[in-house]
N, C-alpha and C positions, 0 to 999 in steps of 0.2 A: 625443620627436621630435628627429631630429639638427637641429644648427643648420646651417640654408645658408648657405654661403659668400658675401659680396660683396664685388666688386671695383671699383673706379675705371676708369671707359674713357670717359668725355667731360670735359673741363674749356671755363671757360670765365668772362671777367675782363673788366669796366671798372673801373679803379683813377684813384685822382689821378695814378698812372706810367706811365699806358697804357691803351687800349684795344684793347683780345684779349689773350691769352695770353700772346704770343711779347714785344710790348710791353712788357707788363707786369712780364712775369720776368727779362728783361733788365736793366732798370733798377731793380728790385728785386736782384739779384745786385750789379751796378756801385754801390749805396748814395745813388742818385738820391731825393735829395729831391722830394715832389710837392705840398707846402706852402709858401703864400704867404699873403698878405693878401689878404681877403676882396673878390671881385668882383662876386658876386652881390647885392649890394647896400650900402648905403652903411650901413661898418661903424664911420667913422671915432671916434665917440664912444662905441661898446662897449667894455667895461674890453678886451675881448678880440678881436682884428679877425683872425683867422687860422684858416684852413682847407687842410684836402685835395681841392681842387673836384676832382671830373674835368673835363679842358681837351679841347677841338676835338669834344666830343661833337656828333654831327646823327643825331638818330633816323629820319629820313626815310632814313639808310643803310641802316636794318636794319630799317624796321617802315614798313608803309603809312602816307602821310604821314593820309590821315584821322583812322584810328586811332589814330596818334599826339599828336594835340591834342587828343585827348577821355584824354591820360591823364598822371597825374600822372608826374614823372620818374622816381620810384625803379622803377613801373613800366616805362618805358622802359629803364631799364639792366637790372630783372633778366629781362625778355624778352630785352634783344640779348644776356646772356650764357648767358641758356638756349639759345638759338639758337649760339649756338658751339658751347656744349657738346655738345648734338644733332647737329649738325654733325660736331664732331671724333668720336663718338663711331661714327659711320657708321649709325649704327640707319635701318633702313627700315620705319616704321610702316604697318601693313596690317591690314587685316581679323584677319588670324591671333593676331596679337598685340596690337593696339590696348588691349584688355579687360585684358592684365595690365605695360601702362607708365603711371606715374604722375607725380606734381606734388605737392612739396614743397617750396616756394622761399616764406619769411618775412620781414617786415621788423618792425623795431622800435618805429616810427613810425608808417611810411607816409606819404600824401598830404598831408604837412603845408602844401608850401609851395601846392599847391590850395586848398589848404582855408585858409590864409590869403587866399589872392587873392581867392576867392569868397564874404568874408566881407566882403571890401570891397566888393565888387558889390553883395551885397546892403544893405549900407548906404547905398550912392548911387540902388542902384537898385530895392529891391525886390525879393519873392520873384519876380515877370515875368523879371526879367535873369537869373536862375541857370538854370545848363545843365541839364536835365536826366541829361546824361552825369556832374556833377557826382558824384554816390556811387559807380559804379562805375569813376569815373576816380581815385578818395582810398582805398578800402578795400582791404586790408591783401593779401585773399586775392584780387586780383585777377592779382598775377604769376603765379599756379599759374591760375586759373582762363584767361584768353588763352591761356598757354602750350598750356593741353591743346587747347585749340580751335584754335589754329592749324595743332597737329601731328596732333590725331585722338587726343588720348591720352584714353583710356577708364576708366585704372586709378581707384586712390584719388586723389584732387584734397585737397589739406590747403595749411594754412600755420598755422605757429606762432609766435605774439610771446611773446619769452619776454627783452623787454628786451636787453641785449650780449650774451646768450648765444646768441639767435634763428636764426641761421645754425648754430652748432654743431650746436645742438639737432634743427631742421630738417634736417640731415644723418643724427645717431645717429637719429632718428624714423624717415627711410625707411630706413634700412637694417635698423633689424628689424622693417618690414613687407617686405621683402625674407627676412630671414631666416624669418621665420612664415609666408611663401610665398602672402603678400595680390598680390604682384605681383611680379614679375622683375626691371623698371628702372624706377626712379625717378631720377625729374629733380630735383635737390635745393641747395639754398642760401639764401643771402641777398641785401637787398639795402637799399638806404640812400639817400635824398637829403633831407637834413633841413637841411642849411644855408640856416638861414633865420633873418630877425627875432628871431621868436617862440622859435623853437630856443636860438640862442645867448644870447637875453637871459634865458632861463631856467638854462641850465648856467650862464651869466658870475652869476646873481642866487646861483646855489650853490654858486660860489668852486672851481667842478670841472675850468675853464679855463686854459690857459697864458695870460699875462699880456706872453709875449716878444713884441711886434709889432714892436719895429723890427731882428726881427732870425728873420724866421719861418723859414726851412730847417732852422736848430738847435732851434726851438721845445719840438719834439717829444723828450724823450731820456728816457728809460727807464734806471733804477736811476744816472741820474747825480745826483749831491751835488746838483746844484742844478733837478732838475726840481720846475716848480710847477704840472702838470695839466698834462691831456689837448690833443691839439689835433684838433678834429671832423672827421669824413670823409664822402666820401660815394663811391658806385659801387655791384659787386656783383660775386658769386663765385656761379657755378654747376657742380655737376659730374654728371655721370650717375654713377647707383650700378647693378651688375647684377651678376645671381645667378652666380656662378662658373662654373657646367657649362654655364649657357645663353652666358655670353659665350666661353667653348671651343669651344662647338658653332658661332658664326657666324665665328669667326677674330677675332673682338676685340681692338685695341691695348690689352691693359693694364696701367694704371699702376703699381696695387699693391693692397693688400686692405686694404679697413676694417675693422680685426679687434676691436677692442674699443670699447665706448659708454659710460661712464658720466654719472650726474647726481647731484646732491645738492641741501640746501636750507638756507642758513645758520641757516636759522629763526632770526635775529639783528640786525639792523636793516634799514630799508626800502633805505637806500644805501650805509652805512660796508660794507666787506669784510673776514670774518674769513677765520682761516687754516684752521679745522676743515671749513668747509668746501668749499672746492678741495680742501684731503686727501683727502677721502673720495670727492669726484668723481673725481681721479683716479685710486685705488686700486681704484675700483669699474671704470672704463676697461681698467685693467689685467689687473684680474679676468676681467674679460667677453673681453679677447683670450687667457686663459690662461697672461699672462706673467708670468714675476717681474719685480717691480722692476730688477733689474741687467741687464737687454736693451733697455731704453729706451737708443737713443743722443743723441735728441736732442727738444728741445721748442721748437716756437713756442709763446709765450708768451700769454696775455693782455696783459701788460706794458704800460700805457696810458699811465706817466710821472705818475703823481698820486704824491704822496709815503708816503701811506698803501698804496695798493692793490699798488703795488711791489713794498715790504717785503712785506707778508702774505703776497703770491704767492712771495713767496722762501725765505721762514720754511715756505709749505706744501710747497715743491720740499722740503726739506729734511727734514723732516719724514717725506715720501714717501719719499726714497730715500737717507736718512742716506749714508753715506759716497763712495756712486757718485754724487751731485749733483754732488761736486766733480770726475768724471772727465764731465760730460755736457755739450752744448754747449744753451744754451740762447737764443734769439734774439726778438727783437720786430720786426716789419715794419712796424708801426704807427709808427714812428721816423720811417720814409720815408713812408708812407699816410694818418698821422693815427688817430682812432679809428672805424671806420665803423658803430659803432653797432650797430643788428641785423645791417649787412653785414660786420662784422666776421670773425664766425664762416665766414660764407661766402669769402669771399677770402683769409684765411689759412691753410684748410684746404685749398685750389687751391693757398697756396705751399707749404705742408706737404708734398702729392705729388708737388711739382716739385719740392722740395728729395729728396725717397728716389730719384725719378725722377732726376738729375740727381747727386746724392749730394755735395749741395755742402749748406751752410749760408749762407744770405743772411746782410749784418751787422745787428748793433743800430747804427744811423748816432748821433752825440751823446753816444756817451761819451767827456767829456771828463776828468770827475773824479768814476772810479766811486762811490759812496756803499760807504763798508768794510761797513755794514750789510746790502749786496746782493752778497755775495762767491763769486758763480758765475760760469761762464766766459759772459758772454754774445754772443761773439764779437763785441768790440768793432771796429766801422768797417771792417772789411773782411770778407767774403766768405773762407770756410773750405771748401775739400774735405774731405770728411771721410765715413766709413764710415757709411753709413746702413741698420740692418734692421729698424729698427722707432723711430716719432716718435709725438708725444704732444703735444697740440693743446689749448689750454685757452680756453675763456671766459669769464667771469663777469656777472651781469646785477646792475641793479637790484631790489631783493626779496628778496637772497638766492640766486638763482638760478644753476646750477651745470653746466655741462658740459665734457666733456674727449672726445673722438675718439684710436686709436691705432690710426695707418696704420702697414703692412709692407712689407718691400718681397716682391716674388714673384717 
């Protein structure tokens, strides 16, 4: 069987930098910080008070207000950026086609901070006070399942939790049910709102958190000497994936091609990150898009700013692409973003195609004193033009867990 082609023709973004696209990428480009200390509740006695909230969100914009209070937020965000994405992408769902556009939009969590709230209800008030909308306002697969019901989409309906990798994955997932010719376009990403209590007192309880609060916009830095963890995020990326000849046939804007997927599995601790295996995820990426190593120009990173997972991730760049590592640019968004968790993969893979689209490189914001041990170009603090024909997108989860995406340009 030949492999079918997929291309990129819808994006779609609520970030801690923005809300849509054009927002987001913006100020992603310019190295706008979207980190501060925690609002969403009172964080002031957690070792660790700092977040990527997304700011001036109202779902009542973008989703019937009903609807909208029977659902948890990360809900909310990864419908209003499926809904862009659909959007940008011009798709006209109809009888004709309904049966082969699908739903693949994951989170890593889910309805946590629901599901905190309702926990308290039920303590004050009994199983009588909990909503019945309750479980399908917190469960996981509920972004894909609205999604299709809103627009009429008929195809496969999925979602994948696959821990930080979740978005990535959810992406490489529809696009070879695309290539296997299960469906045509797939609506695909991630999506995240876990800033919460319960959240952070669990990451801050396993020492995975930045510690910088009185000083949050630099919190976050990536291969610098002195980053001590992550700083959490929330929002969501969504993009439409479609089959090549079919998006030629309706005159489709698009972005560029999802050419290569890989995954791997550290088989090696539940949380520490080794190097063998990102290697092998992204070897196998590379594989899958038919390229040698030395055509990669450029990689959004994992890059989360933990002192451990860093290096690994650098030692595996290296690894992978011995001598041309050092001619590659390599970047984290996450500087500016935070970590968003299962929406990670999803929103970084949106600036991944904005960056081939656009052929710029966003900066890594916080490097101030790179760490000699992470001695790649990571395009420190400012925004780089630069020749883009082929990028390389990495995630890593909890478990082990392992994906890489490599967009082209077309």
């Amino acid at each position: 069987m030949n492999k079918r082609r997929v291309v990129v023709t819808g994006l779609g973004l609520v970030t801690p930098v923005g809300i849509g696209v054009t927002e987001s990428w913006k100020n992603i480009v310019a190295g706008v910080s979207g980190i501060s200390n925690i609002t969403k509740f009172d964080a002031s006695n957690f070792p660790s008070n700092l977040a990527g909230e997304v700011k001036n969100f109202e779902p009542t914009n973008f989703l019937n207000p009903k609807d909208a209070r029977r659902m948890d937020t990360f809900i909310q965000y990864g419908l209003t950026a499926g809904i862009e994405a659909i959007k940008d992408s011009g798709i006209d769902v109809n009888e004709s086609n309904s049966e082969r556009i699908g739903v693949s939009i994951g989170s890593g969590i889910g309805g946590i901070n629901l599901i905190e709230k309702t926990s308290d209800i039920f303590d004050n008030g009994g199983v009588r006070k909990v909503s019945p909308f309750f479980v399908p306002g917190t469960i996981i697969n509920m972004i894909s399942g609205n999604l299709s019901i809103m627009f009429g989409l008929k195809g496969p309906n999925i979602s994948i939790v696959t821990a930080c990798t979740t978005g990535t994955h959810s992406i490489g997932d529809a696009s070879r049910i695309i290539e296997y010719g299960d469906a045509d376009i797939m609506i695909a990403g991630g999506s995240e709102a876990a800033i919460t209590e319960l959240t952070v007192a669990g990451f801050s309880s396993a020492k995975a958190l930045s510690n910088r609060n009185e000083d949050p916009k630099t919190a976050s830095r990536p291969w610098d000497l002195d980053r001590d963890g992550f700083v959490i995020g929330e929002g969501a990326g969504v993009m439409v994936l479609e089959e090549y000849e079919h998006a030629k046939k309706r005159n489709a804007k698009i972005y560029c091609e999802l050419s290569g997927y890989g995954m791997s599995a550290d088989a090696y601790h539940i949380t520490a990150p080794s190097i063998d295996g990102p290697k092998r995820s992204m070897l196998n990426a590379i594989k899958n898009a038919g390229l040698n190593t030395d055509e990669i120009n450029f990689i959004n990173a994992h890059g989360t700013s933990t002192p451990l997972g860093d290096l690994n991730e650098t030692n595996a760049i290296k690894d992978v692409f011995k001598s041309h590592s050092k001619e590659m640019i390599v970047n984290s968004t996450k500087s500016m973003t935070g970590h968003l968790l299962g929406g990670a993969g999803g929103i970084e893979s949106v600036f991944t195609v904005l960056s081939i689209k656009n052929q710029i490189s966003p900066p890594t914001i916080n490097i101030f004193n790179q760490d000699p041990a992470c001695d790649l170009d990571f395009c420190a603090n400012e925004a780089r033009d630069l020749k883009i024909d082929a990028a390389l997108k990495n995630n890593f989860g909890f478990g082990g867990t392992n994906g890489s995406l490599v967009f082209t340009k077309i």
